[in-house]
Structures are given as C-alpha cells and as structure tokens.
C-alpha positions in Angstrom: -9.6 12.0 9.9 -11.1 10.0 6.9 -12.9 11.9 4.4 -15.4 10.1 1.9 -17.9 11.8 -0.5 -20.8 10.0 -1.9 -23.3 11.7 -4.4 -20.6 15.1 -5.1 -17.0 15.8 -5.8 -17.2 18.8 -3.1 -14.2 18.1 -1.1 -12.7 21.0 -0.7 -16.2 23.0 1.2 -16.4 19.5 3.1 -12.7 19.5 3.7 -13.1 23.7 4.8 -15.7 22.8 7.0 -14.1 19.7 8.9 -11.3 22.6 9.3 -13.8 25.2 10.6 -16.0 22.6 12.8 -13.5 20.0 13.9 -9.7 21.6 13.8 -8.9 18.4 11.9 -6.7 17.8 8.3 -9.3 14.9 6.4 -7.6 12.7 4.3 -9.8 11.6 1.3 -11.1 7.6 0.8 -12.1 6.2 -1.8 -13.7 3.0 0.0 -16.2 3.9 3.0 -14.2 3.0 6.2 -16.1 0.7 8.4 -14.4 0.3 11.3 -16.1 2.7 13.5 -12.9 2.9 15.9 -11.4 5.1 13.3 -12.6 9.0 12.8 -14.4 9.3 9.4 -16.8 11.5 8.3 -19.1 10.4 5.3 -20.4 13.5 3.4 -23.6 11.9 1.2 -25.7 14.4 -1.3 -29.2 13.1 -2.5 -32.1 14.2 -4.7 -35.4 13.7 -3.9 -39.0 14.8 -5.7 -39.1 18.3 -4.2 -35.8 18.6 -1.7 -32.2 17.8 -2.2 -30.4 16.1 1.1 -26.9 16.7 2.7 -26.2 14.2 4.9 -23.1 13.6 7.3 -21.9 10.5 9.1 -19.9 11.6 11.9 -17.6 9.0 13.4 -15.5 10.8 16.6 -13.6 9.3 19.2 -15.7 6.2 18.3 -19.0 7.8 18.7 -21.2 8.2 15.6 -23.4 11.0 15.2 -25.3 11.5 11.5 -26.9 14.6 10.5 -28.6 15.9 7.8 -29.9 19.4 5.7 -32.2 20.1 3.1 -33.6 22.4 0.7 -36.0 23.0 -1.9 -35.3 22.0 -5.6 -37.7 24.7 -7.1 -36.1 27.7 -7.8 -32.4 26.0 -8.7 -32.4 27.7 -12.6 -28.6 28.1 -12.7 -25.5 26.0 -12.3 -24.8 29.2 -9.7 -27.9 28.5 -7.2 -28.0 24.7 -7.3 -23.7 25.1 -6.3 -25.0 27.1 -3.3 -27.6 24.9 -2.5 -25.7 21.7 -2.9 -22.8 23.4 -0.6 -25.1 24.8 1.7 -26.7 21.3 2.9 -23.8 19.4 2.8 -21.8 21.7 5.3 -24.8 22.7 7.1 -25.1 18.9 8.2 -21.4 18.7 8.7 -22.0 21.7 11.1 -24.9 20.1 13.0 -22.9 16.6 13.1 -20.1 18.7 14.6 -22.0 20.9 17.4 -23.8 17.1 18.5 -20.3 15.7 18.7 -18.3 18.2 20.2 -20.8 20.4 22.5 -19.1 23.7 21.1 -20.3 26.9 20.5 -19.9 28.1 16.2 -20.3 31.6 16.6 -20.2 31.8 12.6 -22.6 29.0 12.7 -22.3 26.9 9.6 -20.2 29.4 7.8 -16.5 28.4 6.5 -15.6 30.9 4.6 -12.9 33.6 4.5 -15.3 36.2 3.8 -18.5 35.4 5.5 -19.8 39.7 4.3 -20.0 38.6 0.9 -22.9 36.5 1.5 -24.7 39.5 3.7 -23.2 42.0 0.3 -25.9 39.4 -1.8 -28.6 39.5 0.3 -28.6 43.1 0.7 -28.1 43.7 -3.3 -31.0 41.4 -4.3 -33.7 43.2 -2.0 -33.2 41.9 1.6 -33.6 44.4 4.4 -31.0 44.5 7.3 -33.9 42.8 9.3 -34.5 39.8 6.9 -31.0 39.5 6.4 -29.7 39.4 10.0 -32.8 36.9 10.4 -31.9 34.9 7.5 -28.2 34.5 9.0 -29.6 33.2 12.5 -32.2 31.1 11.4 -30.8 29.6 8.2 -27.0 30.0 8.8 -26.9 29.8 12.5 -24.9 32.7 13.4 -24.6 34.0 16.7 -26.9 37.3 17.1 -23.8 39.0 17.9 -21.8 38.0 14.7 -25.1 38.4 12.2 -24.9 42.0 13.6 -21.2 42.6 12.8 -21.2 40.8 9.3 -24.1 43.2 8.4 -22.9 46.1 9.8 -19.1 45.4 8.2 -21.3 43.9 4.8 -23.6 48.2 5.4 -19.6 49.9 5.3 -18.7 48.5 2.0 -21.4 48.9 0.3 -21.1 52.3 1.2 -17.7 52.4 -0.1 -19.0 50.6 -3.4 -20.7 52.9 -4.4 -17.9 55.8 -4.2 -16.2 53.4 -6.8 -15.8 54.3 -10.8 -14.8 52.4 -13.2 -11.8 52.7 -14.4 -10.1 53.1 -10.3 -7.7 50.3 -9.2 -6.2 50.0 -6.1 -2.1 50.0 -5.6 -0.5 47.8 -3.0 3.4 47.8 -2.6 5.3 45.2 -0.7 8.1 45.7 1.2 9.1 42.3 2.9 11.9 43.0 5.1 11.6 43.4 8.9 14.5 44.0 11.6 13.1 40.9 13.3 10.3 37.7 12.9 7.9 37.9 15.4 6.7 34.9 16.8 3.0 34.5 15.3 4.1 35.9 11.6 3.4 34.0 8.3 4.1 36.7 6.3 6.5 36.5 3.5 9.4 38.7 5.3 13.3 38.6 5.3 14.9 40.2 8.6 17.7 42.6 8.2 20.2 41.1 9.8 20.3 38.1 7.0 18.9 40.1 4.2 20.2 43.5 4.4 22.0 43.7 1.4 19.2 43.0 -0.6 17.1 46.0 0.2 19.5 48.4 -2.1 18.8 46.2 -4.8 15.5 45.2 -4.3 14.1 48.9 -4.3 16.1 49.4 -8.0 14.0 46.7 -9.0 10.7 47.5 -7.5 11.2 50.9 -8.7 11.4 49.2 -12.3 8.3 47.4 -11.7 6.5 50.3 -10.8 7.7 52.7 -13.3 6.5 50.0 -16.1 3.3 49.3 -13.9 2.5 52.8 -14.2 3.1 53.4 -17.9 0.9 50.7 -17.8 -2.0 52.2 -16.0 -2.2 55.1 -17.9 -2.3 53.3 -21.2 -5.3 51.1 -19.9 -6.9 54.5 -18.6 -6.6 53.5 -14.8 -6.5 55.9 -11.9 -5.2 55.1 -8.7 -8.1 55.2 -6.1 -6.2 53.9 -2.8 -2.2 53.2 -2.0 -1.3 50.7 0.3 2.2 49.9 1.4 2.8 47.7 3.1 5.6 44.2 4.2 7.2 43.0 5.9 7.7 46.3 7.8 8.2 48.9 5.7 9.6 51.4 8.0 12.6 49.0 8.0 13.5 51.3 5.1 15.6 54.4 6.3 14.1 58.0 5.3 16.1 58.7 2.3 14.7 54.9 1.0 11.2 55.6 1.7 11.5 59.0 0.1 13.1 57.2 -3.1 10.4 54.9 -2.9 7.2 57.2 -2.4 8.7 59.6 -5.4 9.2 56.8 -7.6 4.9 56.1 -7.3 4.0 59.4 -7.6 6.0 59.8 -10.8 4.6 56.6 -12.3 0.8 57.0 -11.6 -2.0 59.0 -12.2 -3.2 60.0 -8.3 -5.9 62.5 -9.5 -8.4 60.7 -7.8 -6.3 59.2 -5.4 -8.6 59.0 -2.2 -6.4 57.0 0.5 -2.6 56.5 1.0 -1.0 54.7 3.8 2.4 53.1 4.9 2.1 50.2 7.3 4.5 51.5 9.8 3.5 48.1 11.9 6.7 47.7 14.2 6.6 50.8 16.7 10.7 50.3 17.1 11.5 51.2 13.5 9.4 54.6 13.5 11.1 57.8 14.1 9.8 61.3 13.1 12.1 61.7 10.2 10.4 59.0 8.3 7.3 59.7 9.8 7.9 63.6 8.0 8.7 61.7 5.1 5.6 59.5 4.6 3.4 62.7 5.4 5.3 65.1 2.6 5.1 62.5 0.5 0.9 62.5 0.5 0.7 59.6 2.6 -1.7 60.4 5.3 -2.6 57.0 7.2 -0.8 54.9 8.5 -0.6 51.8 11.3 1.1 51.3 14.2 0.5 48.1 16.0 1.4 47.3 19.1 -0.5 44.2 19.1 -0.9 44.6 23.2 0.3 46.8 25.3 2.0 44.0 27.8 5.2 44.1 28.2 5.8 40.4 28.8 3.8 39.7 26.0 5.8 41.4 23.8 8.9 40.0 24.9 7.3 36.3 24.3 5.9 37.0 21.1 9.4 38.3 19.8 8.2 42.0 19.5 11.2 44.2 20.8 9.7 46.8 21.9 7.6 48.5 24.6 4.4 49.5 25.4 6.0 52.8 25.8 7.4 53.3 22.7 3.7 52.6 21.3 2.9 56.0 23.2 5.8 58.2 21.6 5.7 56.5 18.0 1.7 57.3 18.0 2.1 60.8 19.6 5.0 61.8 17.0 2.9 60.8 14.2 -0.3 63.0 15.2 2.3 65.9 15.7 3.3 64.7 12.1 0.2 65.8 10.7 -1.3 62.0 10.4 -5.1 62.7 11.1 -6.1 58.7 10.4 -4.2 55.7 12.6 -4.8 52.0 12.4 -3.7 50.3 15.4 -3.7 46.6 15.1 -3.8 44.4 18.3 -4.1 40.4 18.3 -6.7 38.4 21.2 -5.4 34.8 22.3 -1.1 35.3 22.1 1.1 33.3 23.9 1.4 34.7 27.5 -2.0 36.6 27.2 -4.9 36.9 29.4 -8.4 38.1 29.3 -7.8 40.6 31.5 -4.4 41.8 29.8 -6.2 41.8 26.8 -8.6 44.7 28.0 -6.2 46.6 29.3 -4.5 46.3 26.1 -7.6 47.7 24.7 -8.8 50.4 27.6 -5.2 52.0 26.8 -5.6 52.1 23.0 -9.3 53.7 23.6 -7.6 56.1 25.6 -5.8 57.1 22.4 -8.5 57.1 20.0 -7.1 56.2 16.8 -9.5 56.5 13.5 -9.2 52.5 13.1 -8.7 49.6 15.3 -8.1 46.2 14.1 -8.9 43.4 16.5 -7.3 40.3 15.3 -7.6 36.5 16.5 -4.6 34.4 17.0 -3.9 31.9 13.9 -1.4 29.2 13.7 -0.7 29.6 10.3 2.2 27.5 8.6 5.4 29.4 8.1 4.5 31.1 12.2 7.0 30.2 14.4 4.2 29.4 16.7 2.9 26.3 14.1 6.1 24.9 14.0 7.0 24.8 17.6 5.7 22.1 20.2 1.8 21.9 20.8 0.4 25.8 21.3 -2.9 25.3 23.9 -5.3 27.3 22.4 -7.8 28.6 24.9 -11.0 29.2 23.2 -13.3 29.8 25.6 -10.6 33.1 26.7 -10.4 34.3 23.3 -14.0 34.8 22.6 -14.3 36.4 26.2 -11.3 38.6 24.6 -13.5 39.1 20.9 -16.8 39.4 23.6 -15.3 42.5 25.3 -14.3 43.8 22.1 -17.3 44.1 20.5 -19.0 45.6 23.6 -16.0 48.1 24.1 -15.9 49.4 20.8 -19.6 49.7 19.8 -19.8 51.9 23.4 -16.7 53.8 22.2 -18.2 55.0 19.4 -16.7 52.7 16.6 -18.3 50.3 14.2 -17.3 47.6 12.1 -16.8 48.3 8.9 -14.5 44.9 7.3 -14.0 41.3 8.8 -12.5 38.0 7.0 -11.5 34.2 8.7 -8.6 32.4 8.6 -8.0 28.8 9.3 -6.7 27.4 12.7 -8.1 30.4 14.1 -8.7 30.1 17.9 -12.4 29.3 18.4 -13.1 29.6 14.5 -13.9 33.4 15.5 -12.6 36.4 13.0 -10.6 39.3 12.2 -12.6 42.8 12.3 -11.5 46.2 11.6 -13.3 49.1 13.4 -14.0 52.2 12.4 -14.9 55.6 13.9 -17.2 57.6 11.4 -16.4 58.1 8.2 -13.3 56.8 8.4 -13.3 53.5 7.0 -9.9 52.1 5.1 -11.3 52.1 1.4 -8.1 49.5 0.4 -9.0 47.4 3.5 -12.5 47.2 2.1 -11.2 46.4 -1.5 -9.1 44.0 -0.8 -11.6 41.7 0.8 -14.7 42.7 -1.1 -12.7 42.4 -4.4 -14.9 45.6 -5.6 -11.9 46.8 -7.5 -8.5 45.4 -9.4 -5.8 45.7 -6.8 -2.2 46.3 -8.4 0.4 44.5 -6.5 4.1 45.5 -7.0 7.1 43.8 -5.2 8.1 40.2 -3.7 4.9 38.0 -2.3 2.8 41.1 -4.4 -0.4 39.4 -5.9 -2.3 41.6 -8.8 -5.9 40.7 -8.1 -7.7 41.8 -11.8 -11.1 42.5 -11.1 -13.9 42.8 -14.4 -15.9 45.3 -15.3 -19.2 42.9 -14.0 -17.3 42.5 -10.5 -17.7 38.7 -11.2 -14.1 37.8 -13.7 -10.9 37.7 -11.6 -7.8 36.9 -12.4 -4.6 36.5 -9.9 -1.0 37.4 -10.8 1.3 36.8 -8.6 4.8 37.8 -8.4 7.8 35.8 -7.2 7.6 35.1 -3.5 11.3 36.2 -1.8 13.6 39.5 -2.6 16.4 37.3 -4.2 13.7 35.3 -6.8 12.3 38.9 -6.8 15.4 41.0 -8.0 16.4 38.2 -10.6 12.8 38.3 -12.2 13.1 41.4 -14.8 11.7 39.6 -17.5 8.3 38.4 -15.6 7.2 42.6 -16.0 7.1 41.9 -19.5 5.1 39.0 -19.4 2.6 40.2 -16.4 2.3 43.2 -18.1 1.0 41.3 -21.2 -1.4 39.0 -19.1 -2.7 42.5 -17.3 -3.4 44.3 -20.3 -5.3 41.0 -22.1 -7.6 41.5 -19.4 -8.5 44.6 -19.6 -9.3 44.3 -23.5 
C-alpha cells in the first residue's frame, strides 16, 4: 500500500496504524498517487482557528473512503500535548477510514500501541477516576467495553506495584538462549542444542563474567536487586549442576537484600526434571513457568513442541512438591491446528490446576517464526477472539484478574497478550518490564539493559550482542557498557 503524508512527518504512528487497522506494509510517496486502482492512503494534518484536523484518504480495493478527527487547539502548552494531539487525530481517522472499509471489529479501537496501559497509567496519575477513564477509552478511543475494563484493571495492578518501588531497585533479567528444539511460532533469539551445544560450556564462563562485573557494578551505583528473571531460550536446557553454577554465580555478584521475586522460565515441560527443579528452589528462586501452550496433543506435535499434555501434569505436580508456591503457565489462542473448542479445554484443564499466574497469549507471525516464513498461515480472526472472549469470562469467574497486557504486530485480530493473576500475586518483573517503572539489567546474548531515570521519563537501551558465538567473543563490550551504565546513573 502507498503511504503519503501531507501537513506532518508522522510516518511511523500512520505506518503502526495501517499495520494495526489494515495488516498491510505502506510503502512511503512522495508524489500523491492518483490512480485510484492502486491502494493508497493519504494521511493530511491541518490547523484551523480553534481545532486541528486529521484527515485520511482511504483508497482499498479501488473503493475510496476519507475520514477525518479533530481536537481542540486550546490547551496544547507543550511540544508533549500537541504530539499526542497531532497523533491522536491522524490515526483516529485512519481508524475510522479503516472500520468504513473493511466492516471489522478494533477491539482496541484506535489504539496501535505496544502498551495501550500506559495511556490508562496517565489518566489515572493526573486525577481521572476508573469511571472517567474507562469512559474516556470508549468514547474517545473506541475501545471495546470489554478491553477498557482489562487495560484499567491491568493499568490498577501496576500502579499498585509502583508504588512498592524505591529508588535505587533495578530489576535483573538473565538470558539463556539455547533450547533442545525451535518450536514452530518462536522469534526468539534461541540456538537448539543439537547445533549449538558446545557453546553452552563457554557461554556460561562468559555470562558469569558479565555478571560478576555487572554486579560490582551495582553495588558501586548503590543498586539493589528488586526482581530476578531468567529466562531464553529455555533455560532448563541447562543440566542441574549448570543451573547451580549459574544461580550461585548471581547470588555472589548482587545485593538481594530486598530482593522481592525470583524466577527461572522453565518454559519447555520436556526439559524439567526434579533435580533441577530442587535446584532452582535451593537456590532462592521461587517462581517459575511452565507452558504448555495447550494441552492438545496434535497441537503440540504441529507446532513443533515435543512433548505431552501429560508431561504438563507431572512437570507442574513435581514442582509444587518442590516447594514452588507461585506458577506461570503460558498458553497461546489461534495456533496452527487449533480450535475454539480445543482452546477451552486447554484452559478448563489448566483451571483445574490453579496456578498463581496465567498468561493468555495471541498468535503472532512475527519474522524469524517458522510460521512467517512458511507458505500463507490463514489466520482466523473471528476464532481467536471467541478464544480471547472465553478467556476473559473464564478467568474473571475463576477468580483471577489482569494485572499486565502489551500488543504485538501481525497479531491475529489486532487483539493482545494478558497475564492473569490470582490475588496478590502479580509478577513484579512482568510488570516492570512493560511499564518501564524500573531500570531492568539485562546480562547474556539478545539481553537488552533498559536504564530507566530517576523522573521515570529518561531511558536509555543497551543492548548486548544478539547470538552465543558474537556473545562469547564480546569481552571487551563489559567495559564499554559498563561505562555507558554508570554515565547514566551520574
């Protein structure tokens, strides 16, 4: 699709929104197209006396629609608000353009972003109610009643956890990119075993490395580690004796004094057994995820995940006879070879185990998948948000709330990814890591340090070299990050 801007340089919110509303890639013009047999859209930004205009030109299968938004000038004092406003027009008549020409339902109305809480986390800090901010996300943001109600119930949980916050806490995440396998759906930056074995022995000496100088580092700055999130990859890939290596090696290098949350993303059910399970627990960790991501056999076996519904059941019963008194379990609405009614027995069985967290994810064809780069994957949208739609109706009766959410592109009916929560048990890291409260310290291959000021408003990315082989050859990059991390802080 043609892309031309007239009146603002905003491409990349028009070019998010085209993704969002349309499932199309735009490719920028500088002319304006006029031959209305080609798909275009026009994105045009005026100012009047009292109102300033977003206005979209819709050309789609060689039908033109053209839409427009508006909003008051009065009251734009900062380069901040008249950005919001400006944005806010020009997708929200994109969005309406959209709905005319395609008859679909936006259940995140006019909303692109990845994290739609942080707009709900604003209007609740600057005086809103829940009631005028669940009304506000209806009437000027067109959400679905149902998804106002889960942003500001998820937006309610992190503020919650905000405020349990100090200072000087950072989050640790620590990335183990290895699995035994790639399943079908995974963009994740992983290497399996079978081709990259030989690199584990290696690529712990030099994550240990990285964490002892990451540490010395913390405690120089004054930082205490409030969370610990490992995860991959798979870390469990790791036999018991590595994992125990690894686990010492961040206990020795940071200050865990107020250390509030530790887990190990066990993820892949086959790779769990109750000698590493004993040796996450000793080692302080005491959540952790297994994800069976449905509890279908065929599915599994088409989606590249070997292993059975049945070893779900042992791996989750040997780690509650372990001693681990919070599980995530992760599952995944609109795979290959699903249906809406194996999708809720998927989820009926899970309930039936109760875990603390459940994490109901929507099916993404992101690149690097396996699933992206294969022949044309049908994705049925009205079946996954019956799928989301029993979800939310199934949880919220089961007693568990939302409590974080964030959107991906080319996700199957633009819906969302939501982690549920029974009381009081809510992942601070999970919560962290997508309300960017706190810095979040990222060690290992893929890892990206997210720095995090002292106003909540400065941040600063880091990111470390992407594979294990780059990884292990990149002793010098400490030095240097090190240098950039510590700048920050002063």
């Amino acid at each position: 699709m043609k892309l031309c801007l007239v009146g603002h340089d905003y491409r990349y919110a028009i070019e998010q929104a085209i993704v969002s509303f349309l499932n199309r890639k735009a490719v920028l013009c500088q002319d304006i197209p006029q031959d209305d047999a080609e798909d275009r859209l026009i994105s045009t930004l005026s100012y009047g006396d009292k109102y300033l205009t977003g206005t979209a030109e819709l050309v789609l299968n060689g039908r033109k629609y053209r839409k427009a938004a508006r909003a008051q000038i009065k009251g734009m004092d900062t380069d901040e608000e008249r950005i919001n406003r400006e944005q806010h027009v020009l997708k929200t008549s994109v969005f309406k353009a959209a709905k005319e020409a395609t008859g679909a339902e936006f259940p995140w109305g006019s909303l692109t972003g990845v994290r739609p809480t942080k707009l709900v986390l604003r209007m609740l800090e600057s005086g809103h109610t829940r009631d005028s901010a669940e009304k506000e996300l209806v009437s000027r943001y067109f959400l679905s009643p149902k998804r106002a109600k889960l942003a500001l119930e998820a937006a309610t949980h992190s503020l919650d956890v905000k405020r349990r916050l100090s200072e000087n806490e950072i989050s640790l995440y620590v990335g183990i990119p290895f699995c035994p396998s790639r399943c079908a759906y995974c963009s994740f930056v992983s290497s399996e075993t079978g081709k990259s074995g030989h690199l584990i022995e290696p690529y712990l000496e030099m994550l240990s490395e990285e964490i002892k100088q990451r540490g010395l580092l913390a405690k120089d700055l004054g930082l205490k580690v409030k969370s610990v999130y490992i995860g991959g990859g798979t870390p469990t890939t790791l036999s018991a004796a590595q994992l125990d290596r690894l686990m010492y090696s961040i206990a020795r290098a940071f200050d865990l004094d107020s250390l509030a949350e530790y887990t190990v993303e066990a993820g892949r059910p086959d790779t769990i057994t109750v000698e590493k399970l004993r040796v996450i627990r000793s080692n302080g960790a005491g959540r952790i995820s297994i994800n069976p991501q449905s509890m279908s056999g065929e599915v599994l076996r088409i989606n590249r995940r070997p292993h059975t519904p049945e070893d779900v059941l042992r791996a989750f019963e040997q780690a509650r006879e372990c001693g681990f008194e919070c599980i995530n379990m992760d599952t995944i609405a609109g795979l290959p070879g699903d249906s809406v009614e194996g999708f809720r027995t998927t989820l009926l069985r899970l309930g039936q185990l109760r875990p603390e967290n459940l994490t109901v994810h929507t099916l993404a064809l992101k690149r690097g998948s396996d699933l992206a780069a294969g022949s044309a994957l049908e994705k049925q949208d009205s079946d996954v948000m019956a799928m989301l739609d029993f979800a939310l109706e199934f949880l919220y009766n089961n007693g568990y709330r939302p409590y974080y959410l964030y959107r991906q592109k080319y996700m199957a009916a633009s819906l969302e990814n939501t982690g549920w929560t029974l009381p009081g048990r809510e992942s601070i890291y999970n919560i962290c890591i997508m309300e960017e409260f706190q810095t979040i310290l990222s060690v290992g291959a893929g890892g990206v340090t997210k720095l995090v000021g002292r106003d909540g408003k400065r941040i600063l990315r880091v990111a470390n070299n992407k594979f294990p082989a780059e990884y292990i050859r990149s002793g010098m990059k400490i030095d240097s990050d090190n240098r950039t991390i510590r700048s920050f802080y002063r």
